[in-house]
PAKERO-613989 format. One record per residue (C-alpha): y, z, x; residue in three letters. Coordinates in nm, 3 decimals, always signed. Each point is the difference from the previous one (the first is absolute). Layout:
> Y_Z_X_ALA
...
END
This chain:
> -0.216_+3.891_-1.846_UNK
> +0.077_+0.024_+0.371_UNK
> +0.105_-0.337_+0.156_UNK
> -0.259_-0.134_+0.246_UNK
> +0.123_-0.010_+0.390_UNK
> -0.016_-0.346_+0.112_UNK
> -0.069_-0.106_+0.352_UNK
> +0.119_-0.279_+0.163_UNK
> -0.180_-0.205_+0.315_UNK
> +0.205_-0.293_+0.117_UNK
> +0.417_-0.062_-0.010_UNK
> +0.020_-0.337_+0.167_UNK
> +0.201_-0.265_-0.127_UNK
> -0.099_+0.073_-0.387_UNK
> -0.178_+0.321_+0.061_UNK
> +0.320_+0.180_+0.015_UNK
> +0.156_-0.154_-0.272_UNK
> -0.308_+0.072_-0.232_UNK
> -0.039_+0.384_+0.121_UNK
> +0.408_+0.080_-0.041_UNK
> -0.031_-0.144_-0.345_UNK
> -0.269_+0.306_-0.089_UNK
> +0.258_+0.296_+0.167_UNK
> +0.321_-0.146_-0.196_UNK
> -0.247_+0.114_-0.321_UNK
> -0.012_+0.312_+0.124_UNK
> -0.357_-0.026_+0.142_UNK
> -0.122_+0.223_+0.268_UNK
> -0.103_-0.246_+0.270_UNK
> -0.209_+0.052_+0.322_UNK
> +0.013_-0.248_+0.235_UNK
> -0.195_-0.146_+0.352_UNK
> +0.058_-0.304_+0.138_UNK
> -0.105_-0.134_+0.373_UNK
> +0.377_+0.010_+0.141_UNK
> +0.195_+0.327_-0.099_UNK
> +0.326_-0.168_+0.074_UNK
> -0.076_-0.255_-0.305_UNK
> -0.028_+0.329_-0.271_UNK
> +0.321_+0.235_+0.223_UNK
> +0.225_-0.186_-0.341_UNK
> -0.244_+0.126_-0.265_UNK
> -0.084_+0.294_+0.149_UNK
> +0.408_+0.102_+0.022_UNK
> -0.032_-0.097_-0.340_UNK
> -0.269_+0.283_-0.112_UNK
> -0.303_-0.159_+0.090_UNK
> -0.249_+0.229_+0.186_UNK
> -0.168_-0.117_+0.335_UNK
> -0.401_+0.021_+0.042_UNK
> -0.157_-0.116_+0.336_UNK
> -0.251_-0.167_-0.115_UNK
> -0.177_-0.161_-0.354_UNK
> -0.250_+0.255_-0.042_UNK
> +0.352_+0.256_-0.038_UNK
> +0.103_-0.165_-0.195_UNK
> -0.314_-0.023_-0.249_UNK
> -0.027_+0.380_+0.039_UNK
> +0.338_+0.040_-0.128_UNK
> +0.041_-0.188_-0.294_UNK
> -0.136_-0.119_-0.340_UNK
> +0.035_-0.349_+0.055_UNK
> +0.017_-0.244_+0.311_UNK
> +0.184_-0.360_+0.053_UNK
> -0.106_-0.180_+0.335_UNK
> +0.202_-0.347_+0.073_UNK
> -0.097_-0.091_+0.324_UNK
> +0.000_-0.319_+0.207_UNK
> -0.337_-0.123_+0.011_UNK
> -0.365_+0.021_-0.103_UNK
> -0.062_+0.238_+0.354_UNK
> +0.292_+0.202_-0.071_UNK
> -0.153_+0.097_-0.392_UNK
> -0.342_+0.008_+0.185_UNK
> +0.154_+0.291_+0.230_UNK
> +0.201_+0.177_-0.274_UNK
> -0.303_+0.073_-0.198_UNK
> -0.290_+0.016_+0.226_UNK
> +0.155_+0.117_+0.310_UNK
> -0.073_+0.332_+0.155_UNK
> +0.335_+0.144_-0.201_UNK
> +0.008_-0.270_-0.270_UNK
> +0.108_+0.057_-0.345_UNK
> -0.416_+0.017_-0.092_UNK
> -0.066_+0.333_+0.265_UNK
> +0.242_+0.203_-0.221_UNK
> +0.012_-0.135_-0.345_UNK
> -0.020_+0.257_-0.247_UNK
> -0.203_+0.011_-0.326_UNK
> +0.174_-0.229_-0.293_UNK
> +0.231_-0.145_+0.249_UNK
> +0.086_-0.341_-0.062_UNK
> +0.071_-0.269_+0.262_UNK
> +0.159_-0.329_-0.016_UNK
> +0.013_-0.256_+0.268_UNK
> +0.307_-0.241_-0.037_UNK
> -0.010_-0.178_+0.349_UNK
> -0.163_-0.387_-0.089_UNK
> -0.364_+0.020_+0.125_UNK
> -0.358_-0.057_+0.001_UNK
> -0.124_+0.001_-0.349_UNK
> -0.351_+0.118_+0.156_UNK
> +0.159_+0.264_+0.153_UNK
> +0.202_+0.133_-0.310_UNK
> -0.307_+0.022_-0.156_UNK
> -0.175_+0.205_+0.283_UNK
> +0.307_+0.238_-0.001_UNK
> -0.080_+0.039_-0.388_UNK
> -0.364_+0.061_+0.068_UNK
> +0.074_+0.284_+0.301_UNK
> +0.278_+0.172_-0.246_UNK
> -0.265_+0.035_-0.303_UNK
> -0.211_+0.164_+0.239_UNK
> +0.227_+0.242_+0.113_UNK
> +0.084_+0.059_-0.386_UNK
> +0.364_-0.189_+0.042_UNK
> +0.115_-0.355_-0.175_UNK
> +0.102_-0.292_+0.168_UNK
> +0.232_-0.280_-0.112_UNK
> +0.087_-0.347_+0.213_UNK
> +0.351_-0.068_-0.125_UNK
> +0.163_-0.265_+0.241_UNK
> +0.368_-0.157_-0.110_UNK
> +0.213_-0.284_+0.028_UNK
> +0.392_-0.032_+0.061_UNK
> +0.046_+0.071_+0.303_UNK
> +0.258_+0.232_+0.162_UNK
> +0.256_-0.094_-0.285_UNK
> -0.276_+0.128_-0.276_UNK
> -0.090_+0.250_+0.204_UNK
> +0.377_+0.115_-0.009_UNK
> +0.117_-0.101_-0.357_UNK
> -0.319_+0.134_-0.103_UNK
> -0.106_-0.308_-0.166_UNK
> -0.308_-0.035_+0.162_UNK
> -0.318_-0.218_-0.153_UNK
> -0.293_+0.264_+0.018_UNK
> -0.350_-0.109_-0.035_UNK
> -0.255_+0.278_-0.046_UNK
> -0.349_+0.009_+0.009_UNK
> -0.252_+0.339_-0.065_UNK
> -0.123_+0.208_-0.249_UNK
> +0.234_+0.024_-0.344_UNK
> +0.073_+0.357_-0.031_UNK
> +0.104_+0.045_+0.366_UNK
> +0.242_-0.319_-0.071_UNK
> +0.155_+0.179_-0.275_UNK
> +0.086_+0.325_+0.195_UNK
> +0.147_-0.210_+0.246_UNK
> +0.196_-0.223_-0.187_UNK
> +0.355_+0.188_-0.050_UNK
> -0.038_+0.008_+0.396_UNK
> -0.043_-0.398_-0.043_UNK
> +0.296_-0.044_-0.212_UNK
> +0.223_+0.160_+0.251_UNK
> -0.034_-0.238_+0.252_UNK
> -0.073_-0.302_-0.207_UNK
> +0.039_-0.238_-0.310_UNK
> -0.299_-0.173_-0.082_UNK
> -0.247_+0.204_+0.048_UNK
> -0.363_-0.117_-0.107_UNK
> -0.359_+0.163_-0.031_UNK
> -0.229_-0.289_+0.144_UNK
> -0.333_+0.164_-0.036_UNK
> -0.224_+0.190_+0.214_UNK
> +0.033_+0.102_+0.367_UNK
> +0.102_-0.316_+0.181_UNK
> +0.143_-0.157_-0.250_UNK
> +0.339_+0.080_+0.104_UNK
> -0.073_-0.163_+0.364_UNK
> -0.146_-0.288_-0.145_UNK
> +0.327_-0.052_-0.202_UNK
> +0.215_+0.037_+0.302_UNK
> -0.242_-0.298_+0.118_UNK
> +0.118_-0.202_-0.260_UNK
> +0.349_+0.087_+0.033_UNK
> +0.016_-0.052_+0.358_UNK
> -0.150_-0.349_-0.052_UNK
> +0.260_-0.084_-0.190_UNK
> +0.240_+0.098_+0.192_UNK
> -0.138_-0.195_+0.284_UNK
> +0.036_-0.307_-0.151_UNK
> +0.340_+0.097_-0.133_UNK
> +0.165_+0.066_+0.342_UNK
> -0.123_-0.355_+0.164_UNK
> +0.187_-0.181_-0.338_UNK
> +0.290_+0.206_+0.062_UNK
> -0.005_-0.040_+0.379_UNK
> -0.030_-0.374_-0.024_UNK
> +0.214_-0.036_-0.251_UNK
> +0.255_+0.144_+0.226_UNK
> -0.114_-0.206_+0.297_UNK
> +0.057_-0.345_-0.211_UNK
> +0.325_+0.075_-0.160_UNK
> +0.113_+0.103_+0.348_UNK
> -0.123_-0.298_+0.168_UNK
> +0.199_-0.211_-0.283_UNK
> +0.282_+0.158_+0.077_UNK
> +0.076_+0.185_-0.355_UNK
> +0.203_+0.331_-0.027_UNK
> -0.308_+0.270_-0.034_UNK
> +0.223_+0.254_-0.217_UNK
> +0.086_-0.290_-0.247_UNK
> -0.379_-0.097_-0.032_UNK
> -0.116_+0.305_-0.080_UNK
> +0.287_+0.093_-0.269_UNK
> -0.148_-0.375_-0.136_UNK
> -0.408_+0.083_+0.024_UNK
> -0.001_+0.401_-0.011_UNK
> +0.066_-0.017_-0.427_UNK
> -0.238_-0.322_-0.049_UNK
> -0.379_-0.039_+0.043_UNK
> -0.046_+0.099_+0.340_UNK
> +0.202_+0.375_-0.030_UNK
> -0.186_+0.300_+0.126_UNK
> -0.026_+0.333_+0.189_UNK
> -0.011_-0.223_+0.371_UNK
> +0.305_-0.199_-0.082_UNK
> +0.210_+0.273_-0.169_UNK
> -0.069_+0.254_+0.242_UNK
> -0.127_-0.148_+0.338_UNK
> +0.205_-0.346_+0.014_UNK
> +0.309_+0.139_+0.042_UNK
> -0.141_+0.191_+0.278_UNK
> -0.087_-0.318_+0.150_UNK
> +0.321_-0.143_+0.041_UNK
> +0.149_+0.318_+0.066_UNK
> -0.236_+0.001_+0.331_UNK
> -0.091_+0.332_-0.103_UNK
> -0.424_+0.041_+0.050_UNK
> +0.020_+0.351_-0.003_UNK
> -0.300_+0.136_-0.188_UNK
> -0.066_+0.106_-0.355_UNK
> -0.382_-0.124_+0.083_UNK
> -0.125_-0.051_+0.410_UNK
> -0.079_-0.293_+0.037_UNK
> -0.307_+0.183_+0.217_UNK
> -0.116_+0.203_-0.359_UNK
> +0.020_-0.337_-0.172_UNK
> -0.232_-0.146_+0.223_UNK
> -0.199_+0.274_-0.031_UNK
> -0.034_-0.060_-0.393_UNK
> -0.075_-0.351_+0.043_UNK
> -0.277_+0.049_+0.213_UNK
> -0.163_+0.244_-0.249_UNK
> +0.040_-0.258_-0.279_UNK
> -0.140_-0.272_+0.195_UNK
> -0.270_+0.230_+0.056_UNK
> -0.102_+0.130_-0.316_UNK
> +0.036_-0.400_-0.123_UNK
> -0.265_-0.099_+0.268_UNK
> -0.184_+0.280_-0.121_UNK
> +0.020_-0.154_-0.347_UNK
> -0.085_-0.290_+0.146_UNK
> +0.357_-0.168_-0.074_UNK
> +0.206_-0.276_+0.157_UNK
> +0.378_+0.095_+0.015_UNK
> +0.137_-0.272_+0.239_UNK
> +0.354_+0.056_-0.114_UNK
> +0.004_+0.408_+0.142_UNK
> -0.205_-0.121_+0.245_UNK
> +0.273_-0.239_+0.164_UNK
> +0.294_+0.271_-0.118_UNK
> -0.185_+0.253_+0.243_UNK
> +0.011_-0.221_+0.298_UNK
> +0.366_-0.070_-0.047_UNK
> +0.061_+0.378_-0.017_UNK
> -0.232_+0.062_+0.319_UNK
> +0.226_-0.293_+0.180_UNK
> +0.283_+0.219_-0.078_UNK
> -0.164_+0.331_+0.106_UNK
> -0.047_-0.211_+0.346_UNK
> +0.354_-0.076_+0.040_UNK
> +0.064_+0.409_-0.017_UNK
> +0.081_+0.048_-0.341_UNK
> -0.268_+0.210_-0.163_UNK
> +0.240_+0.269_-0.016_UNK
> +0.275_-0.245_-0.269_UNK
> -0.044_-0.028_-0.353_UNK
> -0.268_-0.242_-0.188_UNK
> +0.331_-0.213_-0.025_UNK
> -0.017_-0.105_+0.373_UNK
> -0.268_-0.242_-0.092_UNK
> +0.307_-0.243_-0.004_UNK
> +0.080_+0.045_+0.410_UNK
> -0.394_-0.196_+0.030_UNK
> +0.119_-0.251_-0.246_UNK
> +0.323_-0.074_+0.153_UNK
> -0.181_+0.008_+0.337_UNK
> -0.220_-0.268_-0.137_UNK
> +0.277_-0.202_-0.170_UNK
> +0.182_+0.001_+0.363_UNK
> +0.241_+0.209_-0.153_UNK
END
């Protein structure tokens, strides 16, 4: 059976990661992404350039798209050369930016029409998943397009989970990235106080990191912290971006989540001081600010 050619839309921060993953298979990878600069390492690696999505759809078997934000996947599928104007026949598609669950369900409607399949499959980890290929994947859409897609999963990821149908997968990412929310701000001002007392940072977290309050934040973002190193695995401007659709899609539920609520204003104080560029981590520099530190 002839191996499927894969396109790739997207080698940001993880997107790169993700797509060099598939070529160190042995994959045949076609790639587009906004900024040719960002792809000149893959592509001296084998990849092959397209100029736009819709290339890239005529090309290949299957598609990955991970994108910034809910415009960006907007324009990659329904643009005048998005992926959607030159999908062929059987093609499958898979969205892995975090976005709109509404609108990874109308991307699932507009493929079935055009005879393709469509799968929301956003992840978690960050750029160090994203390298390690550890990633958390959370996938929503039909079951047999899942499947065929899977060994592409288990490449870049770990924990990879069939939610249900189209949307699912975003909806997940939802719940994830609430989590996280509320995570970061423990971490953060847990940082804040045991600064403020005057404790050695390093030593605390050797002491908390193996009890109750371990986790991803603290083993892999709190050293970053007192390091002074904010460079992102996750923009603080894309996190903000998730939060907002959460807070939507809870309003639209008709749900009260105070705590994300205030976790989004912090975030947006920090995107004021010029930061929406640093890691999620940065949410500290408002705290400290705040704590007159």
């Amino acid at each position: 059976m002839e191996t499927p050619k894969t396109g790739w839309i997207g080698t940001g921060v993880m997107g790169q990661s993700m797509a060099r993953h598939l070529m160190n298979s042995g994959h045949e990878v076609h790639i587009y992404t906004r900024s040719r600069e960002k792809a000149a390492d893959l592509e001296k690696a084998g990849a092959i350039w397209c100029n736009c999505p819709a290339e890239v759809a005529r090309h290949t078997d299957q598609v990955f798209t991970m994108v910034g934000f809910p415009k960006d996947v907007f324009q990659v599928y329904f643009g005048e050369d998005g992926v959607l104007s030159g999908v062929r026949e059987g093609a499958i598609l898979v969205d892995m930016t975090t976005t709109k669950p509404s609108l990874a369900q109308e991307i699932y409607q507009a493929a079935r029409e055009r005879n393709a399949q469509f799968v929301d499959a956003p992840v978690s980890g960050g750029d160090v998943g994203a390298r390690n290929a550890t990633l958390s994947i959370m996938v929503g859409g039909d079951k047999e397009a899942v499947e065929k897609v899977h060994p592409f999963f288990q490449l870049m990821g770990k924990n990879i989970i069939h939610q249900g149908d189209a949307g699912a997968g975003q909806h997940t990412k939802m719940v994830n990235q609430i989590t996280i929310a509320g995570t970061m701000i423990g971490v953060c001002e847990a940082l804040v106080y045991g600064s403020k007392a005057g404790l050695d940072l390093e030593t605390v977290l050797r002491s908390i990191g193996s009890g109750a309050a371990g986790c991803w934040t603290l083993d892999n973002l709190a050293p970053r912290i007192l390091a002074r190193n904010f460079d992102p695995g996750f923009f603080i401007d894309h996190f903000i971006k998730d939060m907002e659709i959460a807070l939507s899609e809870a309003a639209r539920m008709d749900l009260c989540l105070p705590g994300l609520a205030l976790v989004n204003q912090l975030y947006r104080s920090v995107k004021a001081m010029g930061k929406g560029d640093r890691g999620t981590h940065a949410l500290v520099l408002a705290l400290e600010r705040m704590a007159g530190q």
